[in-house]
C-alpha positions in Angstrom: 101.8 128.2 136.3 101.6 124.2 135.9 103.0 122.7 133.1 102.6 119.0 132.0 105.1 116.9 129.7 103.3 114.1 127.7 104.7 111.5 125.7 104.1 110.4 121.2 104.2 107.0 120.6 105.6 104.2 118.6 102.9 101.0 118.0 105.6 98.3 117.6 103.0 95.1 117.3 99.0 94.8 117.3 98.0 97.8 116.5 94.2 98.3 115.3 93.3 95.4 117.7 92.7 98.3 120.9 89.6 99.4 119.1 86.6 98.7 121.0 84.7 97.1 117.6 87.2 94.5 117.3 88.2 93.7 121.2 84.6 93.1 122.7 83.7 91.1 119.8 86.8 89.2 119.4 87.7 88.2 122.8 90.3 91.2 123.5 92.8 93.0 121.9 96.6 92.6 122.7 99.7 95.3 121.6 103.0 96.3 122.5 104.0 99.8 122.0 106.6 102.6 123.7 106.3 105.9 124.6 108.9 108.3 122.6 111.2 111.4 123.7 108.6 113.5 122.0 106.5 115.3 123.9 103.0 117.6 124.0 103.4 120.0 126.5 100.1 121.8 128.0 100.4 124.9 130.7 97.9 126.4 132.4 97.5 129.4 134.3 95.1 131.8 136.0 94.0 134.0 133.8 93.3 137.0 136.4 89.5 137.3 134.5 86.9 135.4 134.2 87.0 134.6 131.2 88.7 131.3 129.2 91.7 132.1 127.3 93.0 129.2 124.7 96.1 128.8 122.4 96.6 126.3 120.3 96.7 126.3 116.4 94.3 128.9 116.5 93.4 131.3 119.8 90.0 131.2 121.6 88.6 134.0 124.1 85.0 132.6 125.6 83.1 133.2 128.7 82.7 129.4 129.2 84.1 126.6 128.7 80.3 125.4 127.0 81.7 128.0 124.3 84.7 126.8 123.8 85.1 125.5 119.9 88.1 123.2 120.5 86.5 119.9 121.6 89.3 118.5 123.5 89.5 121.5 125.3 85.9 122.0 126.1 84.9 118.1 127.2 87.9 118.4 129.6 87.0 121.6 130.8 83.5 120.4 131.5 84.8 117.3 132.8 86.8 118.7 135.3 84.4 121.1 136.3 87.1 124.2 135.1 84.7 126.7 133.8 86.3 129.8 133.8 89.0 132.3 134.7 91.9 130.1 132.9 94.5 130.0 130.4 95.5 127.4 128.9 98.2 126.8 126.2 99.5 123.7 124.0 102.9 123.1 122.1 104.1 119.6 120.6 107.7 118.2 119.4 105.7 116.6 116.2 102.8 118.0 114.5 99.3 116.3 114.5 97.8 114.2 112.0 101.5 112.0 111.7 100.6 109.2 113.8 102.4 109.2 116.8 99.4 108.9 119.1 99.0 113.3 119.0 95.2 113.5 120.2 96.0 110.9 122.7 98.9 112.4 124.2 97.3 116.0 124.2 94.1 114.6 126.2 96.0 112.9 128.7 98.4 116.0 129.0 95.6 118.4 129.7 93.6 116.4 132.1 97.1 116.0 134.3 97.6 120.2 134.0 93.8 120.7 135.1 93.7 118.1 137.8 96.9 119.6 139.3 95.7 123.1 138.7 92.7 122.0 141.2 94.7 120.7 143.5 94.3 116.9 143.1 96.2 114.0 142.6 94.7 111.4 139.6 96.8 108.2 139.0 97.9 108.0 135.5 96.1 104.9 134.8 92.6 106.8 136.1 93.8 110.2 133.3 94.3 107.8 130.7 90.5 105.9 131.5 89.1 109.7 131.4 90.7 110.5 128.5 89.4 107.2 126.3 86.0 108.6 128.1 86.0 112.2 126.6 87.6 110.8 123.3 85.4 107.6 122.8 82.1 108.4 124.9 81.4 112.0 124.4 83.0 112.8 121.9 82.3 109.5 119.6 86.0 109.6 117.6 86.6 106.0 116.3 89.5 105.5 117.9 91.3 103.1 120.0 92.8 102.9 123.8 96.2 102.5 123.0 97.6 106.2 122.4 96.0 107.5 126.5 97.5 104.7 128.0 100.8 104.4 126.7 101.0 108.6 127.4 100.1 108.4 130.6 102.3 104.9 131.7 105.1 105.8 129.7 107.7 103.0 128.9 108.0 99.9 126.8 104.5 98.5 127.3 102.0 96.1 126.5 98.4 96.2 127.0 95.6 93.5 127.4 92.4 95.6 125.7 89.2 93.3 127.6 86.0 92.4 126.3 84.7 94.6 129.2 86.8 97.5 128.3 88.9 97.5 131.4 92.9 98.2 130.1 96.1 95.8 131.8 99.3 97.2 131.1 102.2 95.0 131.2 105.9 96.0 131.3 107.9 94.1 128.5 110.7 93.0 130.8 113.3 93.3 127.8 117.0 91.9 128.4 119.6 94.8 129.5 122.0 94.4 126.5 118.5 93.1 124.1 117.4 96.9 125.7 120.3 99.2 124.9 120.2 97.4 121.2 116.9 98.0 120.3 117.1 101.7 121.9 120.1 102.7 119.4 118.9 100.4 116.1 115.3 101.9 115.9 115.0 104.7 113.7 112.0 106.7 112.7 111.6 108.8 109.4 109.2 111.4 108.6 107.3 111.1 105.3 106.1 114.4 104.9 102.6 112.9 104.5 100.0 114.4 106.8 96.7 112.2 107.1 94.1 112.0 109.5 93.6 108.3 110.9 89.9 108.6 111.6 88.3 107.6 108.7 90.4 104.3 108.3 90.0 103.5 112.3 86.2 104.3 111.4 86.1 102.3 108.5 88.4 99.2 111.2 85.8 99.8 114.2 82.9 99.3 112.4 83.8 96.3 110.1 84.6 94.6 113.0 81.8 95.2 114.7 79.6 93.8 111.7 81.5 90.7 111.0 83.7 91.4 108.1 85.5 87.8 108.2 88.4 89.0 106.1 89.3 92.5 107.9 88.6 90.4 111.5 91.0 87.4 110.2 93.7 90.2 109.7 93.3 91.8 112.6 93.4 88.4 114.6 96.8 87.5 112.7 98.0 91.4 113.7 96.7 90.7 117.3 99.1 87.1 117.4 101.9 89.6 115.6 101.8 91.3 118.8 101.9 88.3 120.8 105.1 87.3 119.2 106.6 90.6 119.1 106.1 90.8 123.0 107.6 87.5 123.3 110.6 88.1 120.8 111.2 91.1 123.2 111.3 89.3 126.0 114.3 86.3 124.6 116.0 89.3 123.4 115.4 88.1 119.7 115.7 91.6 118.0 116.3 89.6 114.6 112.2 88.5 115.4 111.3 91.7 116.4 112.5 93.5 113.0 110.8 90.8 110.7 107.6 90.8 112.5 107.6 95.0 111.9 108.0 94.0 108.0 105.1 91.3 108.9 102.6 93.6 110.1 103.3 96.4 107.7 101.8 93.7 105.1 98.9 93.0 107.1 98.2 96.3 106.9 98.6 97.3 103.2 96.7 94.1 102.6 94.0 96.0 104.7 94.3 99.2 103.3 96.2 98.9 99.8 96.0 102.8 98.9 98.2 104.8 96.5 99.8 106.6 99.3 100.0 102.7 101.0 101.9 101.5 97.5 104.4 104.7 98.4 105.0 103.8 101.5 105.7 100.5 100.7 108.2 101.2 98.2 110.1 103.0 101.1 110.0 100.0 103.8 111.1 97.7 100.6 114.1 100.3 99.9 114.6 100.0 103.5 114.8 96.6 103.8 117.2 96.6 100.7 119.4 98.9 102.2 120.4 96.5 105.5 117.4 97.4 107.7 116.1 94.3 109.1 112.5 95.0 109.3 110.3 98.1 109.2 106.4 99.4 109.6 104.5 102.4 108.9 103.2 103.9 112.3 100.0 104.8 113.0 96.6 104.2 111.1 96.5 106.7 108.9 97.8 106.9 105.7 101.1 108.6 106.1 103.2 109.8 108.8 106.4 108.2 109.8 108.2 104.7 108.9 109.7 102.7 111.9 112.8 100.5 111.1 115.2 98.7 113.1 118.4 98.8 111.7 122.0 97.8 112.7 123.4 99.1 109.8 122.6 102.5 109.8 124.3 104.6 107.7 123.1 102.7 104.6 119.6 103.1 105.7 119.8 106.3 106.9 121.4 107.4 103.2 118.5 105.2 101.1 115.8 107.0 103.0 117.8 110.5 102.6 117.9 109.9 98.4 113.9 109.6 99.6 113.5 112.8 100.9 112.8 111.0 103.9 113.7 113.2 107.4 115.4 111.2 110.3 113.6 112.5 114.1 115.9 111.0 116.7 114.3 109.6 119.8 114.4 107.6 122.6 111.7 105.6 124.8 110.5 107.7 127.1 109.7 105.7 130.7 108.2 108.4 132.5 104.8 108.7 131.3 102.9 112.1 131.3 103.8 114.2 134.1 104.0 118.2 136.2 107.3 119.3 135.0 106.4 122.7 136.6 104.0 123.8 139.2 
């Protein structure tokens, strides 16, 4: 049996400018973001008959992986040329749909536990490039680049997103004390919300690609957000870092000024209230989890409690996706 361990995410500046509408047209995208302590796991065995055994939320038995329904699971079947006599099973720390980079972490995963069930070695940087392929070329999902290559690198990262569509990672080179702060004052809170980020990536990816001045303005000034947060990182400057969160939450209910949007930012504003010093939504869609960095915690931690709001410890993760058992 192989089993791979995968990394969620945490977008911490210029996220939305990894989406291929807005980086070839704009001269690049930019973003800083960290893999988390919460994982997708994928194992994979041989099934001992030729048929294609999968469980996930649901449980498919098919002859071929051209039958499979899941289409994750079949475009990296087909892709890795692992047509039958398989099974292959997927658990997660976090549920889907909550924006902690899910989809991105469970195609990376999979393409490490079939590469090493065939015996061959992929660098991480190469899974990630195959999973943006499947995701964004076969599949056509309006998404960005950001959630495969922070799974697969692992770490406090920042990426360069090229007009050509090639991906540079850069490690944040964060002081040691700076480090150890910002690892024990962020805190992430679950909002119970549940929302799939396609249609608002959809509706991102293609404005940009048409011109919409106003939504390409906002995502330049989130793209210089993540500029600054990278370099706020680097001096150390965590008192930066937490207002530029706050910063780009309101570039992005300025973008998207929903009902559930107004919720959330009631919460970051009770947040803020409460001692935090800065604090986002994650993700694109319209719910999921609230990022804060906070040095006095127990007051935030008790205003987001009287919110129903449920605390998921964590810590960044700087392994990347990798065999835990084979």
């Amino acid at each position: 049996m192989i089993i791979t361990r995968t990394p969620l995410r945490i977008s911490l500046g210029g996220g939305g400018t990894d989406l291929p509408g807005y980086y070839r047209e704009a001269g690049g995208g930019f973003l800083v973001a960290a893999a988390v302590t919460k994982y997708v796991y994928i194992a994979i065995n041989d099934n001992f008959e030729p048929d294609i055994l999968l469980k996930y939320s649901q449980v498919e038995r098919v002859s071929s992986a051209l039958e499979v329904q899941h289409p994750l699971l079949r475009e990296a079947l087909l892709f890795t040329d692992v047509r039958e006599g398989v099974e292959i099973s997927s658990m997660a720390d976090i549920p889907a749909g909550t924006g902690l980079g899910s989809s991105g972490a469970f195609t990376v995963g999979l393409l490490k536990a079939l590469t090493a069930y065939r015996r061959q070695f992929v660098p991480n940087l190469a899974l990630a490039e195959q999973a943006c392929h499947i995701e964004i070329d076969r599949l056509g999902e309006p998404i960005g680049k950001q959630d495969q290559y922070i799974a697969a690198v692992g770490g406090l990262t920042a990426f360069e997103f090229h007009p050509d569509d090639s991906v540079e990672p850069i490690s944040v080179p964060v002081p040691e004390i700076a480090r150890r702060r910002l690892e024990e004052n962020l805190l992430l809170f679950y909002t119970g919300v549940r929302r799939s980020a396609s249609e608002e990536l959809s509706a991102l990816d293609t404005g940009t690609k048409v011109g919409d001045g106003d939504l390409v303005k906002n995502l330049n000034d989130v793209r210089a957000c993540g500029r600054t947060t990278m370099g706020a990182l680097e001096k150390g400057d965590l008192e930066t870092f937490a207002a530029l969160l706050t910063e780009q939450w309101k570039l992005k209910y300025h973008r998207s000024p929903s009902a559930v949007h107004r919720q959330v930012d009631e919460w970051i504003s009770a947040g803020v209230e409460a001692g935090a010093g800065g604090g986002k939504l994650i993700g694109a869609g319209g719910g999921g989890f609230l990022l804060f960095y906070a040095e006095a915690k127990a007051d935030l931690r008790e205003a987001m409690r009287e919110r129903g709001l449920q605390e998921v410890p964590f810590h960044i993760d700087y392994q990347g996706t990798s065999v835990i058992v084979a």
